[in-house]
C-alpha positions in Angstrom: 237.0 36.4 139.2 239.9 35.7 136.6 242.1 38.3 137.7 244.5 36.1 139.7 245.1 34.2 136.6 248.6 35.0 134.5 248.8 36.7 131.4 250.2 34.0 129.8 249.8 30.3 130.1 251.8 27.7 132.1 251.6 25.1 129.3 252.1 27.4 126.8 248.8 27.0 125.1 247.4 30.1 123.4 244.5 30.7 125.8 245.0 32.0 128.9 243.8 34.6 131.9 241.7 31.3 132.6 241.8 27.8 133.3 242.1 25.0 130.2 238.9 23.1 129.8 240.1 19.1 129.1 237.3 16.8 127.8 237.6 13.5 129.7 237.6 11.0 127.0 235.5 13.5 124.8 232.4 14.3 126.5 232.3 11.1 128.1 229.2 11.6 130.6 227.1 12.4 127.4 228.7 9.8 124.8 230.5 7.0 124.7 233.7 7.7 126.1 236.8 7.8 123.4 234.2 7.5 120.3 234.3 9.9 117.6 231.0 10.9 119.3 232.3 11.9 122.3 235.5 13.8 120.7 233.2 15.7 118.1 230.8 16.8 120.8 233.9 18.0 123.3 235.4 20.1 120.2 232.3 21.2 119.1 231.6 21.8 122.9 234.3 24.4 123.2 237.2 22.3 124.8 240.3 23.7 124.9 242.0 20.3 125.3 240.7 17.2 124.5 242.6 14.0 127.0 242.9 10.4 125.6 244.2 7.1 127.2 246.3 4.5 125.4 246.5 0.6 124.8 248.1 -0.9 122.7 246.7 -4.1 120.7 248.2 -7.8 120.4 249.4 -6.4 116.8 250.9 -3.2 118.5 248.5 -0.6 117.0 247.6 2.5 119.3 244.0 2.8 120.3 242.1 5.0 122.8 240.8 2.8 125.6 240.9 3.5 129.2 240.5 -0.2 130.7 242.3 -3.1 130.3 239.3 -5.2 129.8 236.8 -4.8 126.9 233.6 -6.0 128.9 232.5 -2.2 130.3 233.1 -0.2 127.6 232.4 -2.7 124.0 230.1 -5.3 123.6 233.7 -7.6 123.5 235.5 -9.7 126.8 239.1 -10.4 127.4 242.1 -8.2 126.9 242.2 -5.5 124.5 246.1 -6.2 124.5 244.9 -10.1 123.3 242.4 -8.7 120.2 244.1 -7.3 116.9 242.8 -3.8 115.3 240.8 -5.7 113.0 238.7 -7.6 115.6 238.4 -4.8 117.8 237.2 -2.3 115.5 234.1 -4.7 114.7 232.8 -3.9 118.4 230.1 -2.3 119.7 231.9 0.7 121.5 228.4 2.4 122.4 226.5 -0.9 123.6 226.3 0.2 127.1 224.8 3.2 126.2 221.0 4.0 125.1 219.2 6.2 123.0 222.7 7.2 120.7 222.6 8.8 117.9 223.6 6.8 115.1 227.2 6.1 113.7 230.2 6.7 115.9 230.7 4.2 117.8 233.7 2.8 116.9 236.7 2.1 118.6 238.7 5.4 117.7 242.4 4.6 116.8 245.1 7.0 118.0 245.4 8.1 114.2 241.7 9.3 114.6 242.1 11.0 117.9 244.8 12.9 116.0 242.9 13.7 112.8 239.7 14.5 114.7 241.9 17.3 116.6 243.1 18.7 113.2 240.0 18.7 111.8 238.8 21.5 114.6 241.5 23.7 113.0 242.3 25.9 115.8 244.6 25.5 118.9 243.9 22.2 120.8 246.0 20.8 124.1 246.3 16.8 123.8 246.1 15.1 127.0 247.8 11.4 126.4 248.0 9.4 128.9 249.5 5.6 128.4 248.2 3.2 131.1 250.0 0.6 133.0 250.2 -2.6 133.8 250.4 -3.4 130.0 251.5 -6.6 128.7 253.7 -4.5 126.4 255.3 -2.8 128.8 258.0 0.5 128.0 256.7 -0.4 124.4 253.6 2.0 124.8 255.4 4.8 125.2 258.1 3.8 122.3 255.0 3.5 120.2 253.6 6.8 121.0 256.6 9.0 120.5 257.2 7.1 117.1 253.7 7.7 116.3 253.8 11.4 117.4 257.3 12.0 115.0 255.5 10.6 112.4 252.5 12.7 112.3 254.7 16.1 113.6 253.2 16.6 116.6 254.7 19.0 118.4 256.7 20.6 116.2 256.5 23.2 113.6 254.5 21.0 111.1 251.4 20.9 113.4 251.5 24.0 115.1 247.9 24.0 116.3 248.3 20.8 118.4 249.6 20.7 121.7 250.9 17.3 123.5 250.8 16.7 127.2 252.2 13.5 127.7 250.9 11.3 131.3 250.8 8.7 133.3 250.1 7.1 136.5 253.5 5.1 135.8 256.7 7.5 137.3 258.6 5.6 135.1 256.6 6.0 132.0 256.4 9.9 132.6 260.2 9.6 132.6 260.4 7.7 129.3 258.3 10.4 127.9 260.3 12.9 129.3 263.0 12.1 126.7 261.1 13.7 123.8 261.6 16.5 125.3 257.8 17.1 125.1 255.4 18.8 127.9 254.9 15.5 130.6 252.6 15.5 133.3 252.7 13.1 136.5 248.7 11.6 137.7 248.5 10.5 141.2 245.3 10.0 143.9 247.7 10.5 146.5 249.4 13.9 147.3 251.8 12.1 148.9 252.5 9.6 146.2 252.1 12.4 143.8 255.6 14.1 144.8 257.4 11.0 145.2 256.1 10.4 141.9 257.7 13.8 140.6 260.4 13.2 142.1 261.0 9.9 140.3 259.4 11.5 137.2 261.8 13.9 136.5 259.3 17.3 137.6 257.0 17.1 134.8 255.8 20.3 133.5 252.2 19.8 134.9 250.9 17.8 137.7 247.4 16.2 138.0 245.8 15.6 140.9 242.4 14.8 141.3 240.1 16.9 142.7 239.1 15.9 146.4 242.9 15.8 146.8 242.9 19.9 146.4 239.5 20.0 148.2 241.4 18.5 151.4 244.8 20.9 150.9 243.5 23.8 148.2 247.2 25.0 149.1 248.5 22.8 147.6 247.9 24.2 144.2 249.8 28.0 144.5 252.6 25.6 146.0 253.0 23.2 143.0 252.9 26.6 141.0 255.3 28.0 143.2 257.9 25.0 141.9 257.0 25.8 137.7 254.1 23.3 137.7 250.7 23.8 136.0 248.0 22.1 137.5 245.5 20.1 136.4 242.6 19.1 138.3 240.4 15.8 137.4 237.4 14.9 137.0 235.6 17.8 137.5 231.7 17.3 136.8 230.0 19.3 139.0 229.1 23.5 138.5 229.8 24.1 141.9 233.6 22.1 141.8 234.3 24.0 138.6 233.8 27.1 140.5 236.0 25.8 143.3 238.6 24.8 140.6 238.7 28.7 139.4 239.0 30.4 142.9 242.1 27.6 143.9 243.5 29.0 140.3 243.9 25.7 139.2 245.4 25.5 135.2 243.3 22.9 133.9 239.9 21.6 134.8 239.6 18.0 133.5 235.6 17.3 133.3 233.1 14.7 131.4 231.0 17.5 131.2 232.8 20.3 128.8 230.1 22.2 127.4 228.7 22.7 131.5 232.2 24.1 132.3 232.7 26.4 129.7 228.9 27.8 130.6 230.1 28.3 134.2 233.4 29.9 133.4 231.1 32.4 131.0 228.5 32.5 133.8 231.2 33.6 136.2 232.9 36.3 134.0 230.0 38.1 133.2 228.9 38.2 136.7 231.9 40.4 137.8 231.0 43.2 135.7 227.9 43.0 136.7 228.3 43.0 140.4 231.0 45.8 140.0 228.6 47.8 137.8 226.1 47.7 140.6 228.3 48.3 143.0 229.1 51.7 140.9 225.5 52.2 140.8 224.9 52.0 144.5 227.7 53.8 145.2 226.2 56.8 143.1 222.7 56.6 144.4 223.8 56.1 148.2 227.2 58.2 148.9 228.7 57.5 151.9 231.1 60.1 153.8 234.4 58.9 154.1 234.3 59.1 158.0 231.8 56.4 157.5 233.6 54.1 155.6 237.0 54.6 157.8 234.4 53.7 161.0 233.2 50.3 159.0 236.4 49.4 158.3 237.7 49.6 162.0 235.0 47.9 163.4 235.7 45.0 161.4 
């Protein structure tokens, strides 16, 4: 089932001979997405990488929030990019959840995010993506790669961490670009997605989302074909994961982690299996060869 898979990885993460399991903002369909409760479950889920969005607040700190507005995800209103650290951080980040466990619901700060990936200590991919609009505008990403220098990531001083930089924004993924870190380019759109490289700067990964592949699965052995790795999102179902694996995808971004690393081990065991009984039918029931060449012409 793997076998059409390289030997070594397109992002240059250690794992490979199968696809990258990212969690979603942690294991968002179980937790609150981009708590501590969601990262600790993704990494204690078996995530490979773990994929976090970026806002930046009205004092210019780096937290992980996906929307704009505080109402669907906190127990605030208004702009995060209106609130200070402070303020924010006395939110309920879970209140729209029920039956949590308790602790961890706090807003988680990019200096967390960071932290919480050391603490696995083994090799983890970080997916950051910085979203646009943002009332701060090329700031985010100026804020990110200082933050990044500062705590080493991706150099020799943190050699278990691995940054993939993104954005919907061409123009962000080309400000990234000039860290001369791993970028990838997000679109819905095939179509926008390659003017969108093309403006980019051809990231080392693109990331489209999955009923994109399901209408064109071609599309991913021909981004492949150009150096890309490819990273397919949001991936929550057993059966799309499976679809994910035969396209050959690189990543599979998912809310679910822990379901798509039981269907990637589901899968792997099943081929020896199915090859063992085929070496066990094949024993029990020979065929002659004249047979075989006649099945095989009749096809």
């Amino acid at each position: 089932m793997f076998s059409h898979y390289p030997s070594t990885s397109r992002l240059g993460f250690p794992v490979c001979g199968r696809p990258l399991i990212v969690a979603h903002r942690g294991s968002s369909g179980t937790f609150p997405e981009h708590t501590p409760l969601a990262y600790e479950a993704a990494l204690s889920d078996g995530a490979d990488g773990i994929e976090c969005d970026i806002r930046v607040t009205a004092d210019e700190k780096l937290v992980c929030c996906h929307d704009r507005d505080l109402q669907r995800t906190s127990s605030g209103s208004g702009s995060i990019e209106r609130h200070s650290l402070a303020e924010l951080l006395r939110l309920d980040w879970g209140s729209h959840r029920e039956n949590l466990p308790p602790g961890g619901r706090q807003l988680l700060t990019f200096d967390g995010f960071l932290d919480m990936a050391r603490g696995a200590d083994r090799p983890v991919a970080l997916f950051i993506e910085t979203k646009h609009p943002s009332d701060h505008g090329r700031r985010v990403e100026r804020l990110l790669l200082e933050s990044l220098r500062r705590h080493g990531v991706g150099t020799p001083r943190e050699p278990q961490l691995y940054p993939i930089l993104m954005s919907f924004s061409a123009f962000a993924v080309r400000r990234l670009r000039a860290s001369g870190l791993p970028t990838a380019t997000l679109s819905k759109r095939g179509l926008a997605l390659r003017l969108k490289d093309a403006v980019a700067g051809s990231s080392a990964l693109i990331g489209p989302r999955y009923g994109r592949l399901a209408a064109d699965p071609e599309l991913v052995p021909t981004w492949q074909a150009r150096g890309r790795a490819v990273n397919a999102w949001t991936v929550n179902q057993p059966e799309r994961v499976r679809q994910c694996i035969e396209w050959g995808v690189d990543a599979i971004t998912t809310n679910f982690p822990g379901m798509a690393r039981t269907e990637m081990v589901r899968m792997s065991e099943s081929v020896p299996r199915a090859h063992e009984a085929q070496r066990d039918g094949t024993k029990r029931n020979p065929q002659p060869e004249r047979d075989n060449a006649e099945q095989q012409g009749g096809r």
